[in-house]
C-alpha positions in Angstrom: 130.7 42.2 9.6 126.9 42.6 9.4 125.4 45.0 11.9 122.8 43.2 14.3 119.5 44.4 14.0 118.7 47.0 16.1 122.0 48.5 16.6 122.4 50.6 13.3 124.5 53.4 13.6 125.2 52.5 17.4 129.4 52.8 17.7 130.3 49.8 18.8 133.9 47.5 18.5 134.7 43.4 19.2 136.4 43.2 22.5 137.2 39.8 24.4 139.7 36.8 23.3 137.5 33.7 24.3 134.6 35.0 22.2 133.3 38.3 20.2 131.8 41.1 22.3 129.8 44.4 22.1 131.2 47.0 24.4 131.0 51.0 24.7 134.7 52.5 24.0 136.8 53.5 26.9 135.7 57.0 28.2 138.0 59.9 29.4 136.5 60.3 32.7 137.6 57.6 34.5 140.9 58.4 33.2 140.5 62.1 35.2 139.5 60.8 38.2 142.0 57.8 38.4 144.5 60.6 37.9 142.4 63.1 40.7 142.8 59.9 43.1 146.3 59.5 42.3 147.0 63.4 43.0 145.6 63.2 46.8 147.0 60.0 47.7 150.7 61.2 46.6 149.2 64.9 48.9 148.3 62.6 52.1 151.8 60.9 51.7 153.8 63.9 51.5 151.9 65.1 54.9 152.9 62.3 56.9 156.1 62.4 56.2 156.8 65.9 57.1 155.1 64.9 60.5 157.1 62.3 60.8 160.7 64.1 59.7 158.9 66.7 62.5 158.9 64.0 65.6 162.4 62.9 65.0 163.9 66.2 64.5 162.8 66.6 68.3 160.5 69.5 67.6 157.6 67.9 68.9 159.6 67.3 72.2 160.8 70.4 72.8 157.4 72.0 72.4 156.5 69.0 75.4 158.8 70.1 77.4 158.0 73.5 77.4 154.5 73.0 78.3 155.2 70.5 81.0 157.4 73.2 82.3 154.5 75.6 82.7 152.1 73.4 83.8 154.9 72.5 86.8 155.0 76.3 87.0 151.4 77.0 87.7 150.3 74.0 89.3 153.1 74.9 92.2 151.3 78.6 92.5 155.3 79.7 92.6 157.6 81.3 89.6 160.5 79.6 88.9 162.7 82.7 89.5 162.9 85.3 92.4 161.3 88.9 90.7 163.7 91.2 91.0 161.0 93.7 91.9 161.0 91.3 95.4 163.8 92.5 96.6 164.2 96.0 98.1 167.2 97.9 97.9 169.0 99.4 101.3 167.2 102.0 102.8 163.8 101.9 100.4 160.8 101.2 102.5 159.7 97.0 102.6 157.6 95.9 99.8 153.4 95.9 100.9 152.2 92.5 102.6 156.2 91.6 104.0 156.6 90.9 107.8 158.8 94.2 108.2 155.5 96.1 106.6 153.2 94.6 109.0 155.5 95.3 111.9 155.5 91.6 112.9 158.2 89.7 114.6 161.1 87.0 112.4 159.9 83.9 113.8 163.0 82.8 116.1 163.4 79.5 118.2 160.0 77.3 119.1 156.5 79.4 120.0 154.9 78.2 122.7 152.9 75.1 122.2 149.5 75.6 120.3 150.8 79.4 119.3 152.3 78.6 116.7 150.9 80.0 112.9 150.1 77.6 110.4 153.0 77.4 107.9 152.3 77.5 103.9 154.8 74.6 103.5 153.9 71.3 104.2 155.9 68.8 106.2 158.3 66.5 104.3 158.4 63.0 103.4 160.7 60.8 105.7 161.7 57.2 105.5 163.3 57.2 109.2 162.1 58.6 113.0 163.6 59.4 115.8 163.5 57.3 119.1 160.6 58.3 121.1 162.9 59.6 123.8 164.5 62.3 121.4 161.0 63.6 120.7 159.1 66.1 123.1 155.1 66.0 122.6 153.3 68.7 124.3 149.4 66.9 124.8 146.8 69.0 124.1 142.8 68.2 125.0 140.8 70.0 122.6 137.5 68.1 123.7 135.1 68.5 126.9 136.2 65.3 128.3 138.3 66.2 131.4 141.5 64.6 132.3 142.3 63.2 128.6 145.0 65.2 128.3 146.7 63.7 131.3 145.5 60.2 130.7 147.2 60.5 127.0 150.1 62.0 128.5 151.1 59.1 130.6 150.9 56.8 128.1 153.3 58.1 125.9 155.2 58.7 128.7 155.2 54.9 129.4 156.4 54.5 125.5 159.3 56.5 126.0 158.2 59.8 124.7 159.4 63.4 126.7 156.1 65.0 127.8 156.2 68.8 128.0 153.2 70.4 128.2 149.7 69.1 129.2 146.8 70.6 129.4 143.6 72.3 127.3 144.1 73.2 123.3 144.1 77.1 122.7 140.3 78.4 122.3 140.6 78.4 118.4 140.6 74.5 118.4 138.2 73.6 121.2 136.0 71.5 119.9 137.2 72.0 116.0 139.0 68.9 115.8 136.7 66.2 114.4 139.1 63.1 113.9 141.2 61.4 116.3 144.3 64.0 116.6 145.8 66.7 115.3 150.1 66.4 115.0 151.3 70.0 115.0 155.2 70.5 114.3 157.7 72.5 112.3 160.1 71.3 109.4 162.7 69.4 111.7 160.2 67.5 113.8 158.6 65.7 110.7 160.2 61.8 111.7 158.9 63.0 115.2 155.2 63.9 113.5 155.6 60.5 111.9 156.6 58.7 115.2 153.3 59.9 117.1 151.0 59.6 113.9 151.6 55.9 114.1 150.2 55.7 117.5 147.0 57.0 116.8 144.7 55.6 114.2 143.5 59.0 111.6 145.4 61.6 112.8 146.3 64.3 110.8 149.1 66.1 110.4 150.1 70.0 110.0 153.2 72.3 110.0 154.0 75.6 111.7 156.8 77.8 112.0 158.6 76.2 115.0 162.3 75.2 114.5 162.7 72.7 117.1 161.4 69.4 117.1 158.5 69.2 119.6 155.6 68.0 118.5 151.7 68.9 119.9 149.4 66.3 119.9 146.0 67.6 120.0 143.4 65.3 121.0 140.1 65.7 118.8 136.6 64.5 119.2 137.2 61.0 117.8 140.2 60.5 119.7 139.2 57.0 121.8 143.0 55.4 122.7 146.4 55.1 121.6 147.1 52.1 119.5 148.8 48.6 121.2 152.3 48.9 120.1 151.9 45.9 118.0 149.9 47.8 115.6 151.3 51.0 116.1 155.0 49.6 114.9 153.0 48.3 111.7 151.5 51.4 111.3 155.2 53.1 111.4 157.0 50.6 108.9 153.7 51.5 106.5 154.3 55.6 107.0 158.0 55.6 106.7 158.2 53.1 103.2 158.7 54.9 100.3 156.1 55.1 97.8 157.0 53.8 94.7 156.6 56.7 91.8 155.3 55.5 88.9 157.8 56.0 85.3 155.7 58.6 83.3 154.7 57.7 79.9 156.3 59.4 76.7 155.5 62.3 75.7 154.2 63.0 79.6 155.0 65.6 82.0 
């Protein structure tokens, strides 16, 4: 075949099968880099499936469960075990920061009302109260408006409650009560706590170390009146319904 003018000594072969063409020869570097390509695909493969042989050989779980366990562990501020360094031996003087150190008193029976210290614990969950005759409220006024107290008092009374004592809050909560009330009780009073919360629109509620059931119900500034007992039963059937506790996802604590 005669050479075309202008391409002398240009290497050149017929390619095609409808007609004759001029094309360059195949070169070697797209054969390297198809093959380079190749290489890291097969790489990225292999990768995946070890994470995958990792999640269902239960691994990855057991490494969630671990932390989810610590995370309960220090968002509870408690350790999941007693120290052994907490407990003293017989006769070897009471650790630093224990009531025996301080000298002070094992809490024993109910304080008197408004006495009582603050407990750490906070009052549990109940889906049932007693009936207001079973539950002793001591009424507190921790405002400057005379003869709440009383006036309080003798409503509940007319709702079936047990008064015990009326009169003025201790000097720590005059006047340091913003909302409506404050329920004080211990542990076993909580369906009592609940009871008188429903009768009284944004009380709060706090726990001491009393072990009976009484309850003190501390007026506060925004205290105004008890709630009809229409409301107030609606107010109960809201407090003591369960709240539904949503499934956690997989993979979550």
């Amino acid at each position: 075949m005669l050479t075309p003018q202008g391409l002398k000594g240009k290497q050149f072969r017929i390619t095609g099968t409808s007609y004759p063409r001029l094309g360059p020869p195949p070169r070697r570097g797209r054969r390297v880099v198809m093959f380079v390509g190749s290489l890291l695909a097969l790489s990225l493969i292999a990768l995946g499936g070890v994470q995958v042989f990792d999640i269902f050989t239960g691994k990855a779980k057991h490494g969630a469960a671990q932390a989810c366990a610590s995370a309960r562990a220090s968002a509870s501020g408690k350790p999941l075990a007693v120290p052994a360094a907490a407990t003293s031996a017989p006769g070897s003087p009471p650790a630093p920061g224990s009531p025996a150190a301080s000298g002070a008193p094992a809490a024993s029976g109910a304080p008197a009302a408004g006495s009582a210290a603050p407990s750490t614990a906070p009052l549990p969950a109940v889906t049932a109260a007693p009936q207001p005759q079973a539950v002793t409220v001591n009424v507190l006024n921790a405002t400057d408006k005379a003869g709440l107290a009383a006036k309080t008092a003798d409503e509940l009374k007319q709702r079936g409650f047990t008064v015990g004592k009326v009169g003025n809050a201790p000097s720590a909560l005059e006047n340091k009560v913003p909302g409506s009330a404050e329920l004080v009780a211990g542990q076993s009073g909580a369906g009592a706590a609940a009871l008188l919360g429903a009768q009284v629109g944004g009380a709060t509620t706090m726990a001491d170390a009393r072990t009976d059931g009484s309850v003190d119900f501390v007026i506060g500034e925004g205290y105004t009146a008890l709630l009809d007992p229409n409301a107030a039963a609606t107010a109960l059937a809201a407090a003591l319904k369960p709240s539904p506790s949503a499934s956690p996802l997989p993979g979550s604590c």
